[in-house]
N, C-alpha and C positions, 0 to 999 in steps of 0.2 A: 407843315404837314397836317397837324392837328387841324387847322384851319379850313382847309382845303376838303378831308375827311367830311366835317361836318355840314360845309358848305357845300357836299355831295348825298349826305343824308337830308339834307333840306330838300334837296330838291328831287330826292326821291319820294320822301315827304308829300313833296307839292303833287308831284306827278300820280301819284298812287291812287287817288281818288278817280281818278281820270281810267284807271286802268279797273277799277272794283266797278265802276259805273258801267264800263264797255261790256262787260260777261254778262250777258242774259240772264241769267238764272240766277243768278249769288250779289252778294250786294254786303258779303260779310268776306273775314279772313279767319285764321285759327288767332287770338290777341296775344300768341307768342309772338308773328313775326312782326308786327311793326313793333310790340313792346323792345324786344331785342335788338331790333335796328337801333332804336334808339339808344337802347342805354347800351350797346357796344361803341356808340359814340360820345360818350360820356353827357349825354341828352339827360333829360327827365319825365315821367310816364307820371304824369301826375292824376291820380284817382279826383274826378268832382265830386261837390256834395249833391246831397237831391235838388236843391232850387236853384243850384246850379245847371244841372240836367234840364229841370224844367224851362228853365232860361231861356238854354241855348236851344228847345227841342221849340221852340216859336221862333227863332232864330230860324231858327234849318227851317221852319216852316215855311219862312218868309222870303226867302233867300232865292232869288231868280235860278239862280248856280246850283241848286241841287234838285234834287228829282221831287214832283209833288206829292206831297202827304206828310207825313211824321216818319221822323228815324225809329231805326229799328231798335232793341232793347231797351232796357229798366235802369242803366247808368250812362257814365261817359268818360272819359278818360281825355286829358289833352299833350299831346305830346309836344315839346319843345327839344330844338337844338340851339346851341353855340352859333352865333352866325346870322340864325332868324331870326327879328324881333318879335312873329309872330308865332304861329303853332298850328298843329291840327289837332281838331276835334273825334274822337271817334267814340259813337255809341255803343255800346256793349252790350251783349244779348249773351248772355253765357257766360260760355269762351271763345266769342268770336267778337271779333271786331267788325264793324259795321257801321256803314255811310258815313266815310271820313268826309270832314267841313272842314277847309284851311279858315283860320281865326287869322283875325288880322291885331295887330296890335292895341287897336284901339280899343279892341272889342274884349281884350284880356283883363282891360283897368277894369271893364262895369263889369266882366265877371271875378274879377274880385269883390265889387261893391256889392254882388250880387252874397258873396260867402261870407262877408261881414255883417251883412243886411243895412249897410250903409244906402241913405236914400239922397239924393241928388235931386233940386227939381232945378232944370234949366228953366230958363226965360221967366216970361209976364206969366203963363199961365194963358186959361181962356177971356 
């Protein structure tokens, strides 16, 4: 049942962006209700740090998938469920939540690496 639950907040989750993008005018929510979603599924609302923020706001810059320019507010927050590997990202201007990003798994390691300030250099180089 648990399983199931949260395998239904995911994919409320996923969907949500989709539905904040569609509204003309708004592009935020109040950051009660998807915080609540989540942790009434026993999820996690994980507050980022600043260069975390920073990170991910070149991320969302770059990102075919979401609308052009920079997200909106001064934080971010990532939400995880049971179930996802991955999470969504949401910018915070307030107390609104605003232009959720679904993160993908891979993309959670180097923002970790990003909160440790662990540096990584792939390959040869130039």
């Amino acid at each position: 049942m648990l399983n199931k639950r949260s395998l239904a907040v995911a994919a409320a989750l996923t969907v949500l962006p989709h539905v904040v993008f569609a509204a003309d005018a708004a592009h935020c929510v109040d950051v009660s209700v998807p915080k609540k979603a989540v942790e009434a599924n026993n999820g996690k609302w994980i507050e980022l740090t600043s260069d975390q923020w920073q990170f991910l706001r070149g991320i969302y810059a770059m990102n075919p998938l979401t609308p052009p320019g920079l997200p909106y507010g001064d934080k971010a927050a990532l939400a995880r469920v049971d179930g996802n590997p991955g999470g969504l990202v949401f910018f915070i201007d307030g107390d609104r939540a605003c232009t959720p990003m679904p993160v993908p798994k891979e993309l959670l390691v180097m923002m970790d690496d990003v909160a440790t300030a662990k540096i990584t250099h792939e390959g040869s180089g130039l």
